[in-house]
N, C-alpha and C positions, 0 to 999 in steps of 0.2 A: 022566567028565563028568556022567553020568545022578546019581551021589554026589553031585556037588558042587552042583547042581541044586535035588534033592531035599533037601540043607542048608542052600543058600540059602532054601528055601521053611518050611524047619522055625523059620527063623531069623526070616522074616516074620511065621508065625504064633504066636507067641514075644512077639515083639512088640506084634502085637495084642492078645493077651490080657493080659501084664505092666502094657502102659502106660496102659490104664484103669484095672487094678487100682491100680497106684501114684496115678493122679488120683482116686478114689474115698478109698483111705485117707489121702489129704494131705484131701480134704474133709471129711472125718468128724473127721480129729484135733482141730476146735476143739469141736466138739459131745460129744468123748471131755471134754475137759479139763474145758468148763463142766458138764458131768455129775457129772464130778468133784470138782468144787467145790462144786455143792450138793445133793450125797446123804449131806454129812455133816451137814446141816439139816433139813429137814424130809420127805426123799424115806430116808429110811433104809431102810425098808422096800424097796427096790429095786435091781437094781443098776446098773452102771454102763451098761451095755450096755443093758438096760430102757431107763433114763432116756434116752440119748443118741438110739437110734432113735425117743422120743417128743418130744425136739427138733428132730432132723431132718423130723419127721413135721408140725409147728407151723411151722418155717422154708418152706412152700412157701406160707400166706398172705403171712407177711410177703413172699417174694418176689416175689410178685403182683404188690403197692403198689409195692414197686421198680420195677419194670421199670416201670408205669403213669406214675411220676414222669419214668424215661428218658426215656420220649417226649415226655412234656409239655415236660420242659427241651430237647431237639435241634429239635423244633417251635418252642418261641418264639424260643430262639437266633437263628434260619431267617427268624424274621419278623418282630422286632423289632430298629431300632437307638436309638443311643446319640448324643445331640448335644451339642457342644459350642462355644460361641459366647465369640470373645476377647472383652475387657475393654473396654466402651468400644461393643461393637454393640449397635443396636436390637432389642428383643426385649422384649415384654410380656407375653411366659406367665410368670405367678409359680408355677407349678406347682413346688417343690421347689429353688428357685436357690438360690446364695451364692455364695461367691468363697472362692477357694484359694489365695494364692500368687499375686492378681493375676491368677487365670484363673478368667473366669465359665461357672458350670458350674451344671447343671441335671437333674432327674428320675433316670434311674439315672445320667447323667455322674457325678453328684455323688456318690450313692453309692459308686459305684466308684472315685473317690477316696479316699474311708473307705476302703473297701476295700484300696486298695494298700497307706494306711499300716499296716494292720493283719499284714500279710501279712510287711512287713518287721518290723515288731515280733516276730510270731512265729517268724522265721526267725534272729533276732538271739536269741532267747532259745532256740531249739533248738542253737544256737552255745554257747551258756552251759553246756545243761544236758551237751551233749556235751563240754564244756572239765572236768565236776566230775568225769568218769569217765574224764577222761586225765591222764595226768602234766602238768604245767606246762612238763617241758621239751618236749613233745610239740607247744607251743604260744605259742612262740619267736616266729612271725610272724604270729601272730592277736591272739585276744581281750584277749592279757598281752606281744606286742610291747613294745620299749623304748620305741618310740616315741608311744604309748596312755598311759602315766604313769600306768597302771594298776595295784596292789599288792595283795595277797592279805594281808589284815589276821586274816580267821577262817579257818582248815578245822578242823573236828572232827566227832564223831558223835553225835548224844545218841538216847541209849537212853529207852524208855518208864520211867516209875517204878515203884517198886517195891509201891505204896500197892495199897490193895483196891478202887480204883474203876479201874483203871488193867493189870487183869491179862487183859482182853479186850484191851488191845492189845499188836500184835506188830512194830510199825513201827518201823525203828531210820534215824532222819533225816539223811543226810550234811546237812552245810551248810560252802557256801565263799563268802565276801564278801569282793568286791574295793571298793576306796577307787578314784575317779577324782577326783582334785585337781582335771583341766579342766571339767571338762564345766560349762556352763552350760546346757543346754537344762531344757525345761519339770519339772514334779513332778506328783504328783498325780494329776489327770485331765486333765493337759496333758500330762502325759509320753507321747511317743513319735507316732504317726499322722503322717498325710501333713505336716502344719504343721513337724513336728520335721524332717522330712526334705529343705522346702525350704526352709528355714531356715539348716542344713549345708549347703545346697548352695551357696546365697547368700553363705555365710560362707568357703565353699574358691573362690569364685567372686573373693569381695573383698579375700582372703589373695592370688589368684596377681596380680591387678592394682595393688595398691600396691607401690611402692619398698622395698626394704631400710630405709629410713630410718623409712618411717612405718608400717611391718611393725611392726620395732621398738618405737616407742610404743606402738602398738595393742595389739601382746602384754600390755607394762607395764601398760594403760589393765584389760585387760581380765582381766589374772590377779586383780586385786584386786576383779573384783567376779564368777568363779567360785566358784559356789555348790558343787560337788563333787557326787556320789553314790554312795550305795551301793548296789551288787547284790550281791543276797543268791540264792544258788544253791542250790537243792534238789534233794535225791532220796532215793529210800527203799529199802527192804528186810526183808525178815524178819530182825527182831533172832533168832533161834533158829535159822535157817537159809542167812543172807545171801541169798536167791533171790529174786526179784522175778515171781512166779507168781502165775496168777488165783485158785488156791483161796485163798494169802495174803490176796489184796487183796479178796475174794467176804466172807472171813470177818470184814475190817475193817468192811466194809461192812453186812454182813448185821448190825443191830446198831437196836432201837428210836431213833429220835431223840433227844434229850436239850432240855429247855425252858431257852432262856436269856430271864431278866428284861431289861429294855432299860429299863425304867421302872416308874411306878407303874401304868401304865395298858397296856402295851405288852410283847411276848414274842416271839423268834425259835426255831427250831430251830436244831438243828445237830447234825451224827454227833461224840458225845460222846468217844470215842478220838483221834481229828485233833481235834478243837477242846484238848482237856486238854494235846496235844504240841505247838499254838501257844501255846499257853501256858510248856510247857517251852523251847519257841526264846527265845521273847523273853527270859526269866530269864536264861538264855544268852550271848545276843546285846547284852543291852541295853547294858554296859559299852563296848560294839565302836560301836553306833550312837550312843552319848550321846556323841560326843567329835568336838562341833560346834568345840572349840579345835584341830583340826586345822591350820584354816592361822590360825588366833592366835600373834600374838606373847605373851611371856610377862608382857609389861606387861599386858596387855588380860584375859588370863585370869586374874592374881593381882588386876582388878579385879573380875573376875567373880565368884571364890570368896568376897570378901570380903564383895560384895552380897549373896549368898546366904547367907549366915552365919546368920541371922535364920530361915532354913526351908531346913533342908538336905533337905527331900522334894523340893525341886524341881530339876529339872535344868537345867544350861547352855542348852541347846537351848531351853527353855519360855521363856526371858527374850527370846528374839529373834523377830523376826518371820520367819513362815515363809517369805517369797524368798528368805531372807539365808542359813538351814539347809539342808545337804544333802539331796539329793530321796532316797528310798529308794525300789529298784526291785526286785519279788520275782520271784522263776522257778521255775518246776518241771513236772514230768513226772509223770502217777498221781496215787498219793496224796500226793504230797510237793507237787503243785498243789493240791489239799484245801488241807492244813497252809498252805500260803503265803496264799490269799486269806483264812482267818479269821484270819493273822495281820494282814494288810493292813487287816483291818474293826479288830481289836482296835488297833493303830497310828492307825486312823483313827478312831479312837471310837463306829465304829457298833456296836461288841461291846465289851462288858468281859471285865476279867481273870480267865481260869477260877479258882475256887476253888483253895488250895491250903495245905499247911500250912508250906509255907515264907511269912515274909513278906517285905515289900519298901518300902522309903520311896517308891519314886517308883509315879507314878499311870500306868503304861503305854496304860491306855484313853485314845485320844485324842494321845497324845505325838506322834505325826508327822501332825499333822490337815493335810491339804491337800499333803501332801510325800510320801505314800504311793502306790503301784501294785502292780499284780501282773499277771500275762499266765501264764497257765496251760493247758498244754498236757495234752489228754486227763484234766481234772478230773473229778473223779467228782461228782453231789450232794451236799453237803456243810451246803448251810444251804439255810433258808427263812424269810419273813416283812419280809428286808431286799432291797433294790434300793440298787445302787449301779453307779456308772460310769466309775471309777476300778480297777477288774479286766476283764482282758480272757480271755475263755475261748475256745479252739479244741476243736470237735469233731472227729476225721477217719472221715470215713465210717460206719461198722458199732459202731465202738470201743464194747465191752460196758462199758468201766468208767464211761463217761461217763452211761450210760443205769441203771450198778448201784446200787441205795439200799436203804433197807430195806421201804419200801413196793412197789416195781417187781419186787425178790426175793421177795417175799410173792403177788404175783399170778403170776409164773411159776411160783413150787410147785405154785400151784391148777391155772393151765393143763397144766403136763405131768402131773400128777396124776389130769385129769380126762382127758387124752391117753391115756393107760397105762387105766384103766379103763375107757373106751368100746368096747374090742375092736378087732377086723377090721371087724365090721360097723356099729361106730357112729363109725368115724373119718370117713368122710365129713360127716355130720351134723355130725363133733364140729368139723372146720376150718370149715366154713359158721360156725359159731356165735361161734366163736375170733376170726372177723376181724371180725364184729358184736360183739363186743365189744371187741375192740380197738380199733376205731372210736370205742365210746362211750366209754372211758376215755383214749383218747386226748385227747379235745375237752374229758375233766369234768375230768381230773387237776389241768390248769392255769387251775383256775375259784378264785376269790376264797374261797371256801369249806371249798376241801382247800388253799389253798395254804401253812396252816402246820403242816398235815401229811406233806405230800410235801415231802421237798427238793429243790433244786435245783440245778442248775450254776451257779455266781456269777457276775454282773456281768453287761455286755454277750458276746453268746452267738454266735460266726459258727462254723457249719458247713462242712466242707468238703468234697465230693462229689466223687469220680473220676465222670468220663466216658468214655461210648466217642467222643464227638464231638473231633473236634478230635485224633486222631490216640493220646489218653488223657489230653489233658487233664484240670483239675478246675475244678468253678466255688465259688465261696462264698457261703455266705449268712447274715444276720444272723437271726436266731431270737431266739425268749421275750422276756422285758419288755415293753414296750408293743407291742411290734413283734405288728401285726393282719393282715389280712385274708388271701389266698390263703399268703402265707409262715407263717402262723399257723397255719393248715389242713396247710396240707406237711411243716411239722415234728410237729405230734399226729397225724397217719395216715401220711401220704407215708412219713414220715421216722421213726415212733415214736420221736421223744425221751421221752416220757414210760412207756416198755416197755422192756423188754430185746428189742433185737432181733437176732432169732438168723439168722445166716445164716456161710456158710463166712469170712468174714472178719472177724468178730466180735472177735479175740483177735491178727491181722494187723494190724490197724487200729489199733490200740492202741501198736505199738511206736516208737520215737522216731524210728528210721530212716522209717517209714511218714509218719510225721507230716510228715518234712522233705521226703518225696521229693512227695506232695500238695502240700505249701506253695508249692512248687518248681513245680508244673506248673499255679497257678493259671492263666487268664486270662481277662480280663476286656473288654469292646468297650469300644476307645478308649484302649487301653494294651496297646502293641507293644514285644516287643524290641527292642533297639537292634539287631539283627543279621537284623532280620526284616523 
């Protein structure tokens, strides 16, 4: 008995000491990896181990602001609500109102409307990007269902070229595009959000209340005047390696801007490897997206070809108005969210076609003007100098990619650099001074001045935040662009978007599963489960 005792207790104390150990080295392994990712750049001189305990040692400012933001967000949660007034009541606070779907809605009501659509938007395209990484028969009763009329026109992989501008990158781009013959809803910067949502609903609402009889016309009425679309599905990988790891993506990244002309008076950035390989998509693709004769009969198309005889640079699609052309809808994850949104600008003519020495009859900048989107999931910086509102970008959490660029990677050299040579004795000193300037570069990075220096996450920007409230909730929020005051604040300190910011789920946060499982747990005052 006294043996069995004494093993039982051996077996306690066993415990105790293994299983902090094992939470210790699960915490350390992102600060091992991002260590590893940039001490083949400019920390050479160090090693891995150096570097990683001089991140770790920087990560307890940033978690400061953290935890400061916790409480500010469970505090107002606690003390602010959310009102919503039906269609048709008295109410004269113009404070923020509109109407939704025949429900008038007001101050964050209305926001959080945006908001929902957004959520299923990106919950629909983390569906996508999970359907490019499974078989199709895997996917029988989803996204490629029979009953969807949905088709797989493209899958292939295109590799980076082979040219001397083009040997920094390493990206090798799945791409799968499905054809939806039905679909009528929005394009553009109408595609998708709460409108699209009740709109479908409207439509399954007025489908189950008509007769068999007038079903029927309806359908007739209504096939011929679906516009179609294409989703176009990304992802990426180490052409050299197939692996999808941060040193990969750190070394895409880490990489000076590149100046694109936009005019005679006017110039944007952009990370010159991903913009060079939307460029190689479209060359690609463009065959698959120019074949607006999809549901043409062949009388209409041999009238088409022959009107264009006269300037064969222009394509089918440029002759028609964009309601009547298929809406194109872009996705992806990482870098492959990059690549989609400059292809979305270049489709929309906010960018031209990168340089290259193959040529091309038709004018790609601009081809799908008003018929384009993108929703990009964990995009990294990518471009700066243009604003647009027709991409939609999700953060989650910590996610280091979203925060990595060449400028952001250039200021944490300096900070753990200056981390690593202040000693024992000047580390205290050294994090006082760290989060004073974090602060200031937080608030200067996104000033009119650097901003076509620094790039940035594209389009419209919502964040999304695990909580401990609400059981582990997450809340969201819209960030950059015009978007000012205290959320402007929250996101350059609270939040360091404009920093790498290092904390133990830096490289967590970033994963597709993480993304969904966030999206999943938003919620927001004034939208309830149905089961709640």
């Amino acid at each position: 008995m006294v043996s069995m005792i004494s093993s039982v207790w051996a077996l306690i104390l066993l415990l105790c000491h293994v299983l902090p150990v094992a939470s210790k080295s699960r915490r350390i392994d992102a600060y091992d990896m991002l260590a590893a990712s940039i001490r083949k750049n400019e920390l050479s001189d160090y090693d891995v181990k150096t570097i990683s305990s001089a991140l770790k040692g920087l990560s307890t400012t940033q978690s400061a602001l953290k935890r400061i933001d916790g409480t500010a967000h469970e505090m107002y949660q606690r003390t602010h609500k959310s009102s919503t007034t039906l269609d048709g009541d008295d109410d004269d606070d113009e404070d923020s109102s509109g109407k939704i779907g025949g429900l008038k809605v007001k101050g964050r009501m209305s926001r959080n409307a945006a908001r929902v659509g957004c959520v299923a938007d990106a919950l629909f395209a983390a569906e996508l990007c999970e359907l490019a990484t499974s078989s199709s028969s895997e996917n029988e009763d989803g996204t490629l269902a029979d009953w969807t009329e949905r088709e797989i026109v493209f899958n292939e992989t295109i590799y980076p070229d082979e040219s001397a501008q083009d040997k920094q990158s390493h990206v090798a781009l799945s791409v799968l595009i499905i054809y939806e013959p039905t679909y009528n809803g929005g394009a553009g910067v109408r595609h998708g959000g709460i409108e699209d949502l009740l709109s479908f609903a409207k439509e399954e609402a007025d489908d189950d209340s008509d007769s068999a009889e007038s079903n029927s016309s309806t359908q007739s009425t209504s096939s011929s005047s679906q516009r179609g679309r294409f989703i176009i599905i990304l992802s990426d990988k180490d052409a050299s390696s197939s692996k999808n790891d941060l040193p990969y993506i750190i070394s895409t990244l880490d990489v000076p801007p590149i100046r694109v002309e936009l005019n005679s008076q006017s110039k944007a950035s952009a990370n010159g490897p991903l913009y060079r390989l939307a460029g190689s998509l479209i060359r690609s693709i463009g065959e698959v997206i120019d074949s607006s004769d999809k549901k043409d009969n062949a009388e209409e198309v041999g009238k088409e070809l022959s009107d264009n005889e006269s300037d064969p640079g222009v394509s089918n699609d440029a002759q028609k108005h964009p309601s009547d052309l298929p809406a194109i809808h872009i996705v992806g994850h990482s870098l492959s969210a990059a690549v989609g949104a400059l292809t979305a600008n270049i489709l929309e003519g906010r960018l031209p076609m990168p340089a290259s020495e193959q040529t091309s009859e038709k004018r790609w900048s601009g081809f799908a003007r008003d018929r384009v989107s993108a929703l990009c999931l964990g995009c990294p910086p990518c471009i700066s100098g243009i604003e647009v509102d027709f991409i939609t970008s999700i953060i989650n959490g910590d996610d280091v990619v979203c925060r990595s660029s060449y400028s952001t990677l250039q200021r944490l050299y300096g900070r753990t650099e200056r981390s690593i040579k202040g000693g024992i004795l000047g580390k205290g000193v050294g994090l006082m001074s760290d989060a004073a300037r974090l602060t200031v570069t937080g608030l200067t990075s996104g000033s009119s001045k650097k901003q076509d220096a620094n790039l940035s996450v594209p389009g419209r920007v919502y964040l999304i935040r695990p909580r401990r409230l609400g059981g582990g909730s997450s809340s969201i929020h819209e960030v950059g662009g015009s978007i000012g005051g205290r959320e402007n604040f929250r996101a350059a300190v609270l939040w360091q978007l404009n920093d790498v910011l290092l904390s133990k789920s830096l490289w967590k946060h970033h994963s597709q599963s993480s993304y969904i499982r966030s999206l999943d747990r938003v919620q927001l005052k004034g939208f309830l489960d149905a089961d709640s």
